[in-house]
N, C-alpha and C positions, 0 to 999 in steps of 0.2 A: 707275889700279890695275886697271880691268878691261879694259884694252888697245885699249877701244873708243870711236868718239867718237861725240854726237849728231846724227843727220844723214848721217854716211858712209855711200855706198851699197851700199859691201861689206861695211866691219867696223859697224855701227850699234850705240850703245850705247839700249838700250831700259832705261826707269826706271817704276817706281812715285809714284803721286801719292797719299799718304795724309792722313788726319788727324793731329794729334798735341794734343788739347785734355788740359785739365791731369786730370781727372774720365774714366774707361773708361765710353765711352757705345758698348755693342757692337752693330754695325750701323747705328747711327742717321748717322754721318756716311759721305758719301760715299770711294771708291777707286775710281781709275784703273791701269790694269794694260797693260801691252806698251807703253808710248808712247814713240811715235819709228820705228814701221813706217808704210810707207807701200806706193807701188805699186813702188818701186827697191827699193826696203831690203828688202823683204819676199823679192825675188830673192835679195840677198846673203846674207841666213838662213837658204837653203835653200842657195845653193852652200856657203857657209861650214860651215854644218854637215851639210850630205848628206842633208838631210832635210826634204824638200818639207812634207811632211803637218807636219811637227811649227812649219813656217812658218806657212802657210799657217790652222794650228787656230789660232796665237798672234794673226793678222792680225783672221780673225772674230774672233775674242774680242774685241781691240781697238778696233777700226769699232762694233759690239754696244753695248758699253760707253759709247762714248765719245758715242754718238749715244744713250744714255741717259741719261746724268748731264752731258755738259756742254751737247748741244744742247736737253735735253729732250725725245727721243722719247722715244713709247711702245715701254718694251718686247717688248709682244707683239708690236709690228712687225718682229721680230727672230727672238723666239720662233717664229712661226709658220713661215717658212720651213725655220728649221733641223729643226723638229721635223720636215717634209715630206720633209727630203730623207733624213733617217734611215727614216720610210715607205718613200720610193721607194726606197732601199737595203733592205728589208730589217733593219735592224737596227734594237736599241734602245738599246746602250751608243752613247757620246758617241764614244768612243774608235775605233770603231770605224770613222768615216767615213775616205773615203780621202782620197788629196790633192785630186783630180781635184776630188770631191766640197765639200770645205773651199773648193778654187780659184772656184767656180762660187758659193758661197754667199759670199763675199768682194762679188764684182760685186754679188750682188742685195742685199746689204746696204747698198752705198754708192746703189744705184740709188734705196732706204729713204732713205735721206740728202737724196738729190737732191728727190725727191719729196716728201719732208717739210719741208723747211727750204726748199727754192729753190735751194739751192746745194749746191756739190761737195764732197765729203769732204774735211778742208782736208790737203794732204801735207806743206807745212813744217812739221817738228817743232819749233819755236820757239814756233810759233801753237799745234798743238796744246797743247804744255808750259804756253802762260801761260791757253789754254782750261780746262783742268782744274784747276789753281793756283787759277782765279777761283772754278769749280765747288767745288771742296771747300771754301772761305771761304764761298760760298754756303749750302752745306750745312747753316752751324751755326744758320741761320736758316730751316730749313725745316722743315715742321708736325710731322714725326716727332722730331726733335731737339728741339724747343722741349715737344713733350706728353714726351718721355723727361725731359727735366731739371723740368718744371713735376712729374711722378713723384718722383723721388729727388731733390726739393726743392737741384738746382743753379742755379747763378746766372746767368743769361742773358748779362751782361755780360763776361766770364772769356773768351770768342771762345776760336780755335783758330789753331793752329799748321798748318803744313802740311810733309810729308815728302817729300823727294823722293830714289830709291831705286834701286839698277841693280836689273836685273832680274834672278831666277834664277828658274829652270824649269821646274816640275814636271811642265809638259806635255810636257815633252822626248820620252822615249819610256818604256816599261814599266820602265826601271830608274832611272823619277822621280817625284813624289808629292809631297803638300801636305798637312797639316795642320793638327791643331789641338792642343795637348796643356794638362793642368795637372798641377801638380807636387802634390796631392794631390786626393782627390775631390771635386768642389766642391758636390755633393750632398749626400751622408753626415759629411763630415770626416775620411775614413778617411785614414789617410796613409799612401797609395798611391798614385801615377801613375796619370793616365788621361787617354785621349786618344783621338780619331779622326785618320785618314788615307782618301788616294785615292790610287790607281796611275797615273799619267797624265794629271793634273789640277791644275789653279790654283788658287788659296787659296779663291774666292768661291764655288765646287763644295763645298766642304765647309761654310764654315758658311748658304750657302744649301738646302742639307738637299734639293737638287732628284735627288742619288744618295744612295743608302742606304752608308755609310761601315763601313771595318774597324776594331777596335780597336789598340791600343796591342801586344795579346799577339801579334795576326797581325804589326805590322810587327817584332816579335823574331823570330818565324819567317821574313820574308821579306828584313828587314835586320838581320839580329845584331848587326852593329857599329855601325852606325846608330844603332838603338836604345840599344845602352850608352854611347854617344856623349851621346844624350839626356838619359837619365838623370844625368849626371855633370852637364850643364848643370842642369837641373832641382834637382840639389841646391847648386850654384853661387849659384842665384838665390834659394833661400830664406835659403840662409848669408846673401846681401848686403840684399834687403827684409827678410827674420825675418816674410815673411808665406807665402801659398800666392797664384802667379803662374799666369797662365792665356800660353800662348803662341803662337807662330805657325812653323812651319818649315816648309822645303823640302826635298824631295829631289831635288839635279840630275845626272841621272847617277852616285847612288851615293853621291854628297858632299849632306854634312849643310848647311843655312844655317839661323841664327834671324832672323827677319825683324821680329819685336818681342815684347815682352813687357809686361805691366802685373801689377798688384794683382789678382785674379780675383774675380769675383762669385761668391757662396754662397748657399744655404740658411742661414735660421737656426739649422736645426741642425747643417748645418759649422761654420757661424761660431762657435758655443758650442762643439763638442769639438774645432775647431783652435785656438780659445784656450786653451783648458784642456791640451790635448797640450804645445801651444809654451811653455806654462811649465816643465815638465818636461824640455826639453830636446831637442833632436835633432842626430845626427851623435856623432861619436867624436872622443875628443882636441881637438887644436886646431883641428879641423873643425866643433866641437860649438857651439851657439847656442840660445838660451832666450829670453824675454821675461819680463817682469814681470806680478805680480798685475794692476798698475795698467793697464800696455797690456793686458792682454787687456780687462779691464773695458773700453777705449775702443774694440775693437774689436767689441763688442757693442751692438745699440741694443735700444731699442722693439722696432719692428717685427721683428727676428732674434726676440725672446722671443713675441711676439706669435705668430710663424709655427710656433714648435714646438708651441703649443697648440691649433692647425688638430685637428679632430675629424677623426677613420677611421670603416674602416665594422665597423658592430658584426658582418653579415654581407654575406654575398656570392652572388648565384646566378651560373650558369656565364658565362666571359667570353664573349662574340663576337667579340671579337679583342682581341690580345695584342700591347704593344708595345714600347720601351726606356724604362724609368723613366725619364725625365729629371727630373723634380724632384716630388719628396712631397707626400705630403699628400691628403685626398679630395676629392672633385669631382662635387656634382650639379646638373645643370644642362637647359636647354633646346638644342638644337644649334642654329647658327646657323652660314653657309659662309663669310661675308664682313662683315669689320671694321666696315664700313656697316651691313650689319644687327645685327650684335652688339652696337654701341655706342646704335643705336635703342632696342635690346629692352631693353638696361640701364637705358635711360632713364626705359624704363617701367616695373620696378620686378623687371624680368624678373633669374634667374637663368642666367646663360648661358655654355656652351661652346662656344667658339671652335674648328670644322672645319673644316682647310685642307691640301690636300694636303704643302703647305711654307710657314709662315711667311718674310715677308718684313718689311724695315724700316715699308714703308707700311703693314702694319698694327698697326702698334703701338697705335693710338686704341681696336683694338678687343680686344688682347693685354691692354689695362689696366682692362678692364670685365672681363673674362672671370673665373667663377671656374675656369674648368679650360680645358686648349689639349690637340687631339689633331692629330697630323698623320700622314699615311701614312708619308712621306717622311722623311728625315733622322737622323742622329744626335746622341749625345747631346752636341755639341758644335755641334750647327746653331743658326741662328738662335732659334728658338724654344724651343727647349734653354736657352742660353744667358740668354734676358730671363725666362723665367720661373722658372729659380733664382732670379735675381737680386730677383725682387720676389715669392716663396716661394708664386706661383703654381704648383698641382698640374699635370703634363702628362705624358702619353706621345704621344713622338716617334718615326716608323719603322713605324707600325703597318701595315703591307703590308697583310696582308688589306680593310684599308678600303680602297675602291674607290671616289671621290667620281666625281657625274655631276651636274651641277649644282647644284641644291638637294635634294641627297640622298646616300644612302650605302650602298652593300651590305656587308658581310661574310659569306661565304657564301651561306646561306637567308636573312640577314635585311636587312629593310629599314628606313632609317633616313630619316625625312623632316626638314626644317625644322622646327622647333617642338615635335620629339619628344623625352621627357625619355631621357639617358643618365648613368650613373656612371662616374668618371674614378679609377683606384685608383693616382697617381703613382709610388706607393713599391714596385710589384706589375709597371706597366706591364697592368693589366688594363681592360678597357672592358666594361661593365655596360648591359644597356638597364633603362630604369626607374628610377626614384629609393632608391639601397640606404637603408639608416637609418643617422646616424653619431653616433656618440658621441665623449663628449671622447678628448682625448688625454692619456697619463700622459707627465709631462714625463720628461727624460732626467736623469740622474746629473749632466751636466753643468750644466745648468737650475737644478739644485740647489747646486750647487761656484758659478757664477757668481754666483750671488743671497747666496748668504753672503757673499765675497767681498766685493760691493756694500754688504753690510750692515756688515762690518771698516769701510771706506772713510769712510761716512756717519755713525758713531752720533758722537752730540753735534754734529752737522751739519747737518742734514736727517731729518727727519721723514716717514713715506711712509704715507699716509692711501690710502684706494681708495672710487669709490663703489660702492655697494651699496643697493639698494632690497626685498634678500629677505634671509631669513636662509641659506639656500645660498649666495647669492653672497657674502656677507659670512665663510661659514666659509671658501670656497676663498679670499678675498683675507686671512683669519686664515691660512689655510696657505703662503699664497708674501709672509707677514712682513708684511702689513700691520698698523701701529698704531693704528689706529682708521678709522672711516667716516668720511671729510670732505666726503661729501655723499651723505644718502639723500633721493629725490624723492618726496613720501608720493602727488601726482598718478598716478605710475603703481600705488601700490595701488589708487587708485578707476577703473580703466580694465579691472579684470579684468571676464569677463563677467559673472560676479553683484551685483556692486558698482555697474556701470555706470548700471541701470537707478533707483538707489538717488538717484543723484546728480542724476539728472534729471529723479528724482519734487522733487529740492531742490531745484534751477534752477525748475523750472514751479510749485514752491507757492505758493498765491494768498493766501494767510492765516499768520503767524507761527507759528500752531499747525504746522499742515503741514509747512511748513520746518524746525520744531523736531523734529518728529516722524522726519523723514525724516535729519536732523543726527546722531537720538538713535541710527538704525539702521549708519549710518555710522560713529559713536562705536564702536559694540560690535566691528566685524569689523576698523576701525584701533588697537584695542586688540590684538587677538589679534599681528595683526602685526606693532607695536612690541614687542612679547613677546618675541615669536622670533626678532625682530633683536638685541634687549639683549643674551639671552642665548649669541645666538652670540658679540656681542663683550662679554663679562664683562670684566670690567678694564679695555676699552678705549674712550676717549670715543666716542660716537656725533653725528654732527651731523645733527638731524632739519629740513630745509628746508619750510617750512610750507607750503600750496599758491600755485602758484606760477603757472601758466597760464591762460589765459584762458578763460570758463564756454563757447565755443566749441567747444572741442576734446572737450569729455564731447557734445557733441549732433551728432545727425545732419549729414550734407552737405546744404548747401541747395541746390544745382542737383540733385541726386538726388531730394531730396523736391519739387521743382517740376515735374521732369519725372513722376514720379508722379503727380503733382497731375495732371496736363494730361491724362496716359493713363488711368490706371485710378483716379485719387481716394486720397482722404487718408481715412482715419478720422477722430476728433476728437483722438487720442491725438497722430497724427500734426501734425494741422493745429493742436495748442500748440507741440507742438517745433520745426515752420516759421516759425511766430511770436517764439518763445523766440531759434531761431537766428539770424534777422532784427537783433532786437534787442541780441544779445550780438557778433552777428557783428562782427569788429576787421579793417581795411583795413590797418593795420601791428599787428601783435600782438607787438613787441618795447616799443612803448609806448602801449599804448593800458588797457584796464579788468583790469591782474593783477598778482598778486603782494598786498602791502602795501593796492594800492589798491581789493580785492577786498576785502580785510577790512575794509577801512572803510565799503563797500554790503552787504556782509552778514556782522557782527562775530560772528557765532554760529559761522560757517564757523572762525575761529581757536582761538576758545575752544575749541570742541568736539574740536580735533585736539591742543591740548594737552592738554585733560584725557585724552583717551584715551592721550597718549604717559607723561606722569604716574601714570594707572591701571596702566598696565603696566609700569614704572621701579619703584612699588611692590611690586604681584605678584610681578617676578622678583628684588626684594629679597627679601621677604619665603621667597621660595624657595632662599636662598643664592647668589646670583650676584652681581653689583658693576656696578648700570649706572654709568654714566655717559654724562649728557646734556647735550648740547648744541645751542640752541635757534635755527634762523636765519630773520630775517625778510626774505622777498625784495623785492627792488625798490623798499628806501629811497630817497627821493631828499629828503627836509625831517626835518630834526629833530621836527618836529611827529606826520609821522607813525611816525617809531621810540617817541616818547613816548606816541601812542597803541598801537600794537601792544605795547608792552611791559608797559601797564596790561593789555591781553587776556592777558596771560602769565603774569603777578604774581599777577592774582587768580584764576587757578587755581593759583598755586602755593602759596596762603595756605592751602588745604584738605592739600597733601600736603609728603611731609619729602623729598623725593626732592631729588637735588641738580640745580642750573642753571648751569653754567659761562658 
């Protein structure tokens, strides 16, 4: 069909080697690009087409490539000459190298080959074609694909397809281009086209975000019919998925190609107002198409609902640079240049923003620790763009004025080191030095239409309980429909800082008295608190989990308090709770001295938390509200011991009228 075969030295048909796995994992598997040039063929692409340079850029690219993903070079051994010879020319755009120039960088690239591997750039296109076939199989087993799917909880065994493609060519000359497009905004939900393009450039130029990309409005301006051309597709492909497609074209000389399409990653709050839109309908007449209450509900998870509740900033001091929203949301964090260190600092408990001139696949390990991604480089269709909609990571992409130099950053006057706190304002495209302050976020219209929805679906169904351990949290999960608490942890009431010291005047008491005494201060301030949790859920059952953790977790760190000891000494206060935590300290603390088996070493500890949950079951009866309580005992494992903890419950319950489900 395309009049060309592979291997001829005049007419050469060149193809694409892609993925095609059933799951759109964007950037994580490999692509091969120009294959089937060689040192003959490469001649016949220039006579054939009159056009040395537009050969001869297609050639690098290919050798580049190919000696990246299937031989395993480094790519900066790639990187670095081309960028030199752009140097020794004088220029900065890609485009602008001459042939001469492209021809000479061809050689030194395979000479990279030679020197890298032992051997010669291979020229049968047969061998290349089943090198890259291997390569992108390979692919689905490499560390960025397997942490993307272990991400978006896909199944490792499902492997991939592989595509094999002619080739069309944006690198042709200035009246050719590549992009990216989706048929609505996949940030927002706006249903509106939007897309990035490059003039004279291959598809992996744009969404490796290593040029600053035009939008959708300029390629109307520069290709009119092009562009309507687009759009007609773009509404073609919603008609036939009924979802919003993310996709890939070229422009070869003029002429429009789709080179693929899939299902597109969103924000969760696209995801929620293009369900809500696509029930309502889109298109005219017998063009027009809708979905159901129910599909949209499936096209909405957790984490979509999760992500529109992401906190903003309550305020803002001035930006130091400004750059393309790519995906909402706030963002404060430590900076950090590279996936390696970002993924360290995470470890350590660090909040972190991922600096990178342009995301790439390989760092994905550290795009998924990050809470916020800023790049100089790229548009809102590049790589980093792209994965961090998709997993409602906040980012601005493009932001020029950053200027990275190692482990550091300027924008204008200012300077930006490693380890220095910056704010990320997604939705604004603004970057903040300093940690701004954020507050929640008020959900959207749609937020509200899907959760009713959800609740049509469910009632007489399913029952939707939330935990809560304050009476705030308990009224926001009263406001997005919860039916009751089905688990409050009464442990983290005694973790606050007044309370703490309370609980481990109780751990350390020597004498019954003591321990009662310290039980009896803890009784008063776990009253107040069941109060104000009943009576946010009035009407609705409450399930109060009795303490549950081991007497560990309320006392100090023991290698803290040792190395103290060693340096500057213990007081006596100290040198009980070194002892205390000695003794309570658990080698497995999923089964070792808690729960159930805490109240049977110190049975005061249960009573005491029920009478105070019953104390105030009463009170906020007595005040007109309607608790209802419900009692749980942790980590039964014998009948024996439910029948003793239940005597500790009963005979508090003998004193009050409050009810026990």
């Amino acid at each position: 069909k395309m009049g060309a075969k592979l291997g001829d030295p005049m007419n050469p048909l060149l193809v694409s080697v892609r993925s095609g796995a059933k799951f759109s994992m964007p950037g994580m598997m490999d692509t091969v690009l120009n294959l089937g040039l060689n040192d003959r063929s490469v001649q016949g692409i220039a006579k054939s087409t009159n056009d040395e340079r537009f050969a001869y850029d297609s050639y690098r690219r290919f050798i580049a490539m190919y000696g990246r993903i299937v031989l395993g070079i480094d790519g900066a051994k790639f990187e670095h000459p081309f960028e030199d010879a752009k140097k020794s020319a004088g220029i900065t755009s890609d485009a602008a190298l001459s042939a001469s120039s492209l021809k000479a960088l061809c050689e030194i690239f395979k000479s990279v080959v030679k020197a890298e591997t032992g051997k010669e750039f291979p020229q049968e296109p047969v061998k290349q074609l089943r090198g890259a076939v291997e390569a992108v199989f390979r692919s689905w087993n490499g560390a960025r694909a397997i942490a993307y799917r272990v991400r978006e909880k896909i199944s490792h065994d499902l492997g991939t397809a592989v595509n094999v493609q002619a080739m069309v060519f944006g690198n042709r000359d200035n009246n050719s281009g590549t992009g990216v497009g989706f048929t609505r905004n996949a940030a927002t939900g706006e249903n509106k086209p939007y897309g990035d393009y490059l003039i004279n450039a291959q598809g992996e130029d744009v969404v490796a975000g290593i040029r600053n990309t035009e939008d959708l409005d300029a390629l109307k301006r520069q290709f009119p019919s092009v562009h309507k051309e687009l759009l007609a597709i773009f509404d073609r492909l919603e008609r036939h998925y009924h979802d919003m497609c993310d996709t890939e074209f070229t422009i070869d000389q003029g002429k429009l190609w789709m080179l693929q399409t899939r299902v597109g990653k969103r924000t969760g709050a696209a995801a929620l107002k293009m369900a809500v839109d696509m029930t309502a309908g889109t298109g005219k007449g017998k063009q027009s198409w809708k979905i159901t209450k129910k599909e949209a509900l499936m096209r909405v998870n957790a984490e979509h609902l999760d992500q529109v509740l992401h906190p903003q900033f309550t305020n803002k001091t001035k930006a130091v640079a400004k750059g393309l929203a790519a995906s909402p949301g706030a963002a404060v964090g430590k900076v950090y240049f590279t996936a390696d260190d970002a993924e360290a600092a995470a470890k350590s408990g660090e909040a972190v923003i991922l600096v990178r001139s342009e995301t790439s696949p390989e760092d994905v390990h550290g795009m998924m620790v990050a809470k916020g991604i800023l790049t100089s480089r790229g548009g809102l269709v590049s790589h980093a763009a792209v994965v961090a909609r998709g997993w409602g990571t906040p980012a601005v992409v493009g932001a020029d004025a950053v200027q990275i130099d190692g482990k550091m950053f300027r924008a204008g006057d200012v300077v930006v080191r490693e380890g220095d706190v910056i704010s990320l304002d997604g939705t604004t495209g603004e970057v903040m030095l300093g940690a701004m302050q954020l507050t929640a976020a008020e959900p959207t219209k749609e937020f509200q239409t899907i959760l009713k929805w959800a609740d049509e679906f469910r009632k007489g169904k399913l029952a939707v309980r939330a935990n809560a351990d304050t009476a705030e949290d308990a009224l926001k999960a009263r406001e997005y429909g919860a039916e009751g608490i089905g688990l409050c942890r009464t442990e983290h009431m005694f973790l606050a800082p007044d309370r703490l010291p309370v609980v481990r005047r109780m751990i350390l008491a020597s004498t019954p008295a003591e321990e009662m005494a310290a039980l009896e201060d803890l009784r008063a301030v776990q009253k107040e608190d069941f109060a104000s949790l009943l009576r946010a859920m009035s009407g609705l059952p409450v399930t109060v989990r009795l303490l549950d953790p081991p007497l560990h977790e309320f006392l100090p760190n023991v290698d803290e308090l040792e190395i103290k000891a060693a340096t500057s000494g213990l007081d006596e206060q100290e040198r009980k709770l070194l002892r205390a935590a000695h003794d309570w300290a658990e080698v497995n603390p999923m089964l070792g001295t808690r729960g159930v088996r805490l109240g049977v070493i110190k049975p005061g500890l249960y009573a005491m938390q029920v009478r105070a949950l019953m104390q105030a079951a009463d009170q906020v009866a007595d005040e007109g509200y309607e608790p209802i309580v419900e009692v749980m005992i942790p980590l039964t494992v014998t009948r024996e011991e439910l029948a003793l903890a239940r005597s500790w419950v009963e005979g508090v319950l003998v004193e009050h009228s409050s009810r026990l489900k």
